[in-house]
Residue, then its C-alpha position, 0 to 999 in steps of 0.5 A: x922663499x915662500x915653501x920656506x915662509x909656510x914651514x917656519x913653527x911647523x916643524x914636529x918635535x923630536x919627543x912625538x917620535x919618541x917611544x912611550x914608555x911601557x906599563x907596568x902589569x899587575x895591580x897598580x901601587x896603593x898610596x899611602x897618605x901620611x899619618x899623624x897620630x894624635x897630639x904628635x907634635x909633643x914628641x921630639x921632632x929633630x928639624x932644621x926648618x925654623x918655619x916647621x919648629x914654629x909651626x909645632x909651637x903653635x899647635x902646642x899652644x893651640x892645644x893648651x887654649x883647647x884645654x882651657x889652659x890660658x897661661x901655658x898658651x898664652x907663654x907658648x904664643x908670645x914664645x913664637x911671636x918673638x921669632x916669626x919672621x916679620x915676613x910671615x904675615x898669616x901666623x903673626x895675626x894668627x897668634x896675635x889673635x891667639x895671644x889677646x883671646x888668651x889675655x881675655x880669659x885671664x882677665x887682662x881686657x886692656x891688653x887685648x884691647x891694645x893688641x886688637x887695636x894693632x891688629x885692626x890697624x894692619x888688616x887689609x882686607x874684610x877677612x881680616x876686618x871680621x876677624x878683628x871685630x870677633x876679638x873685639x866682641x869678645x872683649x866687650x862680652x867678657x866685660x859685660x859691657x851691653x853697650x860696647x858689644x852692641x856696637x862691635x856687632x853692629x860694626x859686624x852686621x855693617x861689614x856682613x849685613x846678610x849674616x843672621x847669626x849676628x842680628x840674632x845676637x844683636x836682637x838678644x844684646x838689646x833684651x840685655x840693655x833694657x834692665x841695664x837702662x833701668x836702674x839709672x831710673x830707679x836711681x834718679x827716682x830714689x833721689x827725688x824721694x819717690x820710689x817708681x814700680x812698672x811692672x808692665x815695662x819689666x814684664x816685657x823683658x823676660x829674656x833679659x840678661x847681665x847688666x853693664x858696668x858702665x854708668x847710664x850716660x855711657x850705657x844708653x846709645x846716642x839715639x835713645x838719649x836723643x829720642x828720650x830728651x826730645x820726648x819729654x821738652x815740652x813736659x819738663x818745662x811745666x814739672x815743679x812737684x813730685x809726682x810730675x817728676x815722677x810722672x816724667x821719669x816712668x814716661x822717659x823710662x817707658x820710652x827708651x825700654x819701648x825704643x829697645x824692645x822695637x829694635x830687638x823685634x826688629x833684629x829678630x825679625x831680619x834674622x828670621x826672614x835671613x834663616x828662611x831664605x837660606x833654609x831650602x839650601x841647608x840640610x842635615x844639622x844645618x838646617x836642624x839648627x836653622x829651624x830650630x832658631x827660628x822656633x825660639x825666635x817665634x817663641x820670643x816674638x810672643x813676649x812683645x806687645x806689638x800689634x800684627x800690623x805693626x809687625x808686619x811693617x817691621x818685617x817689610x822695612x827690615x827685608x827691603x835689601x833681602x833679595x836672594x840675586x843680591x846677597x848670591x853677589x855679596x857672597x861672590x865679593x866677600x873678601x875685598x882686599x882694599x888697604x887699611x884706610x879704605x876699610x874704614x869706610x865699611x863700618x858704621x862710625x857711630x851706633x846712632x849711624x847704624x841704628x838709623x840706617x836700620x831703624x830710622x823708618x820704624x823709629x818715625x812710625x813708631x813716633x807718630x803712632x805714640x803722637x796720635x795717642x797722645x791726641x786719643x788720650x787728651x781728647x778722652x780727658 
């Protein structure tokens, strides 16, 4: 019983004393990959796999949206979305999304809103989430809504805060709302019979870009209207005449064009300080086109009016969180596959959350550096 117990699972298997099979001699068979030539999915392909027969449209539809042909991809998306199977998840959001870039370029926004919306409502993890709020950036940026895409890139920068590209279009979406906040002023200016020429506020927004099509309440984000009404209580009680309200006016334009310009500084700076900590990794064209962004920001940098300590603080603020072990575990942890509730909470709500969560320490200094020239200013007089 015991020589039996010591064998059991020791036994050999008949196929080690089988014979190997022999090599073959001479020069072994070259493998030849399969080869497509170009835009073969054109040609009659005869298939009875539906999978195979769709997959053909949708490069199809691909091609035309490449050649900037709208309405023939457009027709070649909806085409296929009719017959994808409801269990092929991956190629439905594809031409959905496909479907909605489409109907942006031919100017129908509120359809690719609605279908960006139900993209955003199915996705389950963050690859999904960014792809969504891409879409949805580029409706706002075809819009020409500053406000809109700034808040869809500060939505990005939430889910992906060690991402430079984004803080750099944010920083640029800010020089783009300072002409934008402008205009109402001008506006209220020519309505109380005064008319109102700061140069020195305009000049400090060379880069400036296209307006927004939505009204000023709309335009201007929660924190700046807050930020300018707390500014200007104590003013507005005493103003009667015409030249206080036109006092008024330029100090809560010059106000909420400064708060603008510190928060595009600001995103400037992160993204520079993000591009410098990934530059000893990159090479080639990568690293060509990290340089060369950080020269346009230090060219950029040069129009602001802030002083080097006060720069200096901005960079320490925004490059708290910037340490090199940190973002490696980000990176390792990007995708997080968590359900479609839970998503939510990845994303900032609000712009006045995200802004002060970024800003709200430069915001504060700001603040009681412009308190204590006002005690200057008032102590001179």
């Amino acid at each position: 019983m015991e020589t039996d117990r010591w064998l059991l699972g020791g036994q050999f298997e008949d196929s080690v004393f089988e014979e190997k099979p022999e090599r073959r001699t001479g020069p072994p068979v070259s493998y030849r990959a399969k080869r497509c030539e170009p835009q073969w999915f054109y040609e009659e392909v005869g298939s009875n796999d539906d999978g195979e027969a769709l997959t053909i449209k949708k490069f199809k539809g691909d091609l035309a949206y490449r050649r900037q042909e709208y309405q023939k991809a457009l027709q070649e998306y909806s085409s296929i979305s009719e017959k994808l199977p409801p269990t092929n998840f991956a190629m439905k959001r594809d031409v959905q999304e496909g479907q909605a870039r489409c109907l942006i370029h031919l100017g129908r926004h509120a359809e690719a809103l609605a279908m960006a919306a139900n993209l955003e409502n199915k996705a389950t993890n963050t690859d999904h989430l960014t792809t969504v709020l891409c879409l949805e950036l580029a409706i706002c940026s075809s819009l020409q809504n500053v406000e809109k895409t700034i808040f869809c890139l500060q939505k990005l920068i939430s889910l992906h805060p060690f991402n430079p590209w984004n803080w750099g279009q944010l920083a640029e979406a800010y020089l783009n709302l300072g002409p934008a906040l402008s205009a109402p002023f001008a506006s209220s200016c020519k309505q109380n019979s005064f008319t109102s020429s700061d140069k020195s506020i305009r000049s400090s927004f060379p880069h400036s870009g296209r307006g927004c099509l939505l009204c000023f309440s709309e335009t201007l984000p929660e924190s700046s209207v807050f930020s300018m009404e707390a500014s200007s209580t104590s003013n507005q009680k005493n103003e009667k005449g015409p030249d206080n309200i036109q006092n008024s006016v330029a100090e809560k334009r010059e106000a909420v064009l400064l708060e603008t310009q510190m928060k595009a500084c600001a995103s400037f700076i992160r993204t520079r300080l993000l591009l410098q900590l990934t530059q000893s990794q990159q090479t080639s064209f990568a690293l060509e086109r990290n340089l060369r962004t950080q020269q346009e920001i230090e060219d950029k940098m040069k129009a602001f009016s802030f002083k080097e300590d006060t720069l200096l603080f901005i960079a320490e603020v925004m490059g708290e969180d910037i340490v090199p072990e940190k973002i490696k575990d980000e990176v390792r942890t990007e995708v997080k596959c968590v359900g479609c509730a839970p998503l939510t909470s990845l994303v900032m709500t609000s712009s006045k959350e995200f802004e002060d969560r970024w800003f709200g320490k430069i915001k504060d200094h700001f603040c009681s550096f412009e308190n204590q020239l006002h005690t200057e200013i008032h102590i001179l007089a």
